[in-house]
C-alpha beads as a LAMMPS data file, in Angstrom:
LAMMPS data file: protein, C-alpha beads

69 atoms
68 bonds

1 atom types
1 bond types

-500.0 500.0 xlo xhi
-500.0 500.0 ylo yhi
-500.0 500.0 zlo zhi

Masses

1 110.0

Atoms # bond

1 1 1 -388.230 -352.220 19.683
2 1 1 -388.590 -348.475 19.154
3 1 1 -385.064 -347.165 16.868
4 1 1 -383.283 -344.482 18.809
5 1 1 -383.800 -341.183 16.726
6 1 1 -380.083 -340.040 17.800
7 1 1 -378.909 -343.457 16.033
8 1 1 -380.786 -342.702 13.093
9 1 1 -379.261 -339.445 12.999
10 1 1 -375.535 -340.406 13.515
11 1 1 -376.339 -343.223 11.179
12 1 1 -377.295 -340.662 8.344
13 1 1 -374.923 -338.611 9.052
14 1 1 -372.018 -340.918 8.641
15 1 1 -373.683 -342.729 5.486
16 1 1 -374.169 -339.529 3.730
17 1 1 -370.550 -337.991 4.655
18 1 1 -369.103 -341.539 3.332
19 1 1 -370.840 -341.373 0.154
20 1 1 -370.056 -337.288 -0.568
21 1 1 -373.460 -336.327 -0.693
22 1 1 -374.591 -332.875 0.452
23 1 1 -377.775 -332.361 2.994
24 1 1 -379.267 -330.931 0.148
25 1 1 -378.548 -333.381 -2.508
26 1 1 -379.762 -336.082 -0.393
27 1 1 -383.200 -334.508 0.368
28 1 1 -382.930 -334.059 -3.635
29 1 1 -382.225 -338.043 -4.459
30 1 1 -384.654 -339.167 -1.564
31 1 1 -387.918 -336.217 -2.394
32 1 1 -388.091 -335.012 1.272
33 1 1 -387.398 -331.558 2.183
34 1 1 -384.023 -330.029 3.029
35 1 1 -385.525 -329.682 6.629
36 1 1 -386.589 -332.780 6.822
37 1 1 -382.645 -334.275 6.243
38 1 1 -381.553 -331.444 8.955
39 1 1 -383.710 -332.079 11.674
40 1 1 -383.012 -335.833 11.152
41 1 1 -379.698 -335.801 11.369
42 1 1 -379.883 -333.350 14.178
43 1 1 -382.191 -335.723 16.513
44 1 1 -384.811 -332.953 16.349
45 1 1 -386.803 -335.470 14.408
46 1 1 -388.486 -336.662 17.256
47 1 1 -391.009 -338.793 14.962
48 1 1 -389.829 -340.015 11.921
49 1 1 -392.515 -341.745 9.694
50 1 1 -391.311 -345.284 7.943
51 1 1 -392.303 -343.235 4.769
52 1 1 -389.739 -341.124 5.169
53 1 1 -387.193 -343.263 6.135
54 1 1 -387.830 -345.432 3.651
55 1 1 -387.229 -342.066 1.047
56 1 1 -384.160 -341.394 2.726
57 1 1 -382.675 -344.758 2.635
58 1 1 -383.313 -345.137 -1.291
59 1 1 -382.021 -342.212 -1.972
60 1 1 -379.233 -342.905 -0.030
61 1 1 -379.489 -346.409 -1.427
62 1 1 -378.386 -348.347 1.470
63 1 1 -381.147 -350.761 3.590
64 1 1 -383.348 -348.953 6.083
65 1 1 -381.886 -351.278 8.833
66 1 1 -378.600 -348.880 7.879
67 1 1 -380.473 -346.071 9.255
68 1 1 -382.109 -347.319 12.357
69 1 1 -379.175 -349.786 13.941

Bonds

1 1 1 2
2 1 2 3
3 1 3 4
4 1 4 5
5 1 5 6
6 1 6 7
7 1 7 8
8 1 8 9
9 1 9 10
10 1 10 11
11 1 11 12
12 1 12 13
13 1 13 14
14 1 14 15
15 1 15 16
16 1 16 17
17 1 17 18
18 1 18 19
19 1 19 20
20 1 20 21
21 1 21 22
22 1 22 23
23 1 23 24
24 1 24 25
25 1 25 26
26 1 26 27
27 1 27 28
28 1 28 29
29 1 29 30
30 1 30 31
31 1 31 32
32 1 32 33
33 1 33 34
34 1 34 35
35 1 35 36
36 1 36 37
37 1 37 38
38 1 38 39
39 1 39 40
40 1 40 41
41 1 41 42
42 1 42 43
43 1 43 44
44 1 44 45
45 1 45 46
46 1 46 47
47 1 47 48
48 1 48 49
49 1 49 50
50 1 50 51
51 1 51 52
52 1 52 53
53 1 53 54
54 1 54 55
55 1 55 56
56 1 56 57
57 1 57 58
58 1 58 59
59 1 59 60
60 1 60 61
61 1 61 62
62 1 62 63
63 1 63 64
64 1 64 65
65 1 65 66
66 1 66 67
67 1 67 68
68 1 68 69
């Protein structure tokens, strides 16, 4: 089953707002680029790689499943 990138966005989103973490502390804590958090969250990520999601999730120290449900 292919994740739906505008879940994985909202998911972010909402994870990151909950925890008080800026865009650009996030893409600090997870060693992605500040673009990289934007277009995610944005959906304009058409094509995520598992690398990165798996970056993102650590630093946002939740489960990848967390991102992609």
């Amino acid at each position: 089953m292919k994740p739906n990138i505008s879940n994985i966005g909202k998911n972010l989103k909402r994870i990151r707002t909950e925890k008080g973490i800026s865009q650009d502390r996030l893409s600090k804590l997870a060693d992605v680029a500040l673009n990289t958090i934007v277009t995610l969250e944005s959906g304009t990520n058409g094509n995520p790689t598992i690398e990165t999601l798996t970056k993102v999730a650590q630093g946002l120290e939740v489960d990848i499943n967390d991102l992609i449900k």
